[in-house]
N, C-alpha and C positions, 0 to 999 in steps of 0.2 A: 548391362555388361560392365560398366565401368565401378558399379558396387562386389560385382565379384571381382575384380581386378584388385581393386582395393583393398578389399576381405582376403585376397588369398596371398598378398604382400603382407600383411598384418598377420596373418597365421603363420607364416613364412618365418618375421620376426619373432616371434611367440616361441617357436619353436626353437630357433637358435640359444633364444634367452633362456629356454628351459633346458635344452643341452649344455650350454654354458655352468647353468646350476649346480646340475648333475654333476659336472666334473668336480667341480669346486667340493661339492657334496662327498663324492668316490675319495678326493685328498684327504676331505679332514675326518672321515668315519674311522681311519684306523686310529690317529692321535684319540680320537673319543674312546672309544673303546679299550686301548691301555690307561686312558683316564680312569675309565671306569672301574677297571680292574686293582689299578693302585689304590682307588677310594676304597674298594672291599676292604684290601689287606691292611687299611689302617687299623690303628687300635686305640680303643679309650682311653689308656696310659699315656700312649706317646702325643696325645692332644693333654694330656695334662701336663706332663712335663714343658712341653712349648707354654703352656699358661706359666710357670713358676720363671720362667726368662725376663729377668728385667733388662737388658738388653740383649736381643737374637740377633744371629749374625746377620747381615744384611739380607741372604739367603731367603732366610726362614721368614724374614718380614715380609719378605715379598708375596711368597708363597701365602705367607697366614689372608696378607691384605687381597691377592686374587681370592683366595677362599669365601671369604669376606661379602666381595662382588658377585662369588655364584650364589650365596646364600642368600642375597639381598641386606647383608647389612648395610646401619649408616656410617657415615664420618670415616669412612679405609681411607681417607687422605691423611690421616691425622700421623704423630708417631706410634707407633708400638706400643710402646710405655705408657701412652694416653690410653689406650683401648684393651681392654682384656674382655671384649663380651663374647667372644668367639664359642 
């Protein structure tokens, strides 16, 4: 008795922890999906032009260095101006 007592406190838990998830989940699926959609409507040009920037506004380094981070690249600690492998 006392292993299903335990078992069903533990499922119990389990289950809060996966609702909890979920919400968190339901929050950030819309920001993903206007991410997504901005990523389409980029274009080849306008990533070149950000390469010819020897210094971008603070803006745009930010943006380039998260980029950076989803891509997996290294050193986006670095300046801008250090880094053009994007």
């Amino acid at each position: 008795m006392e292993d299903e007592a335990v078992a069903r406190v533990k499922a119990e838990e389990t289950q809060a922890m996966k609702d909890d998830a979920q919400r968190d989940l339901n929050k950030a699926l819309p920001a993903v999906e206007k991410a997504n959609e901005a990523i389409g409507r980029l274009k080849k040009e306008s990533i070149g032009e950000v390469r010819t920037f020897t210094k971008p506004p603070h803006m745009v380094e930010v943006v380039m260095q998260a980029v950076c981070v989803i891509f997996e690249k290294k050193k986006v600690n670095i300046l801008f101006s250090q880094q053009k492998t994007f």
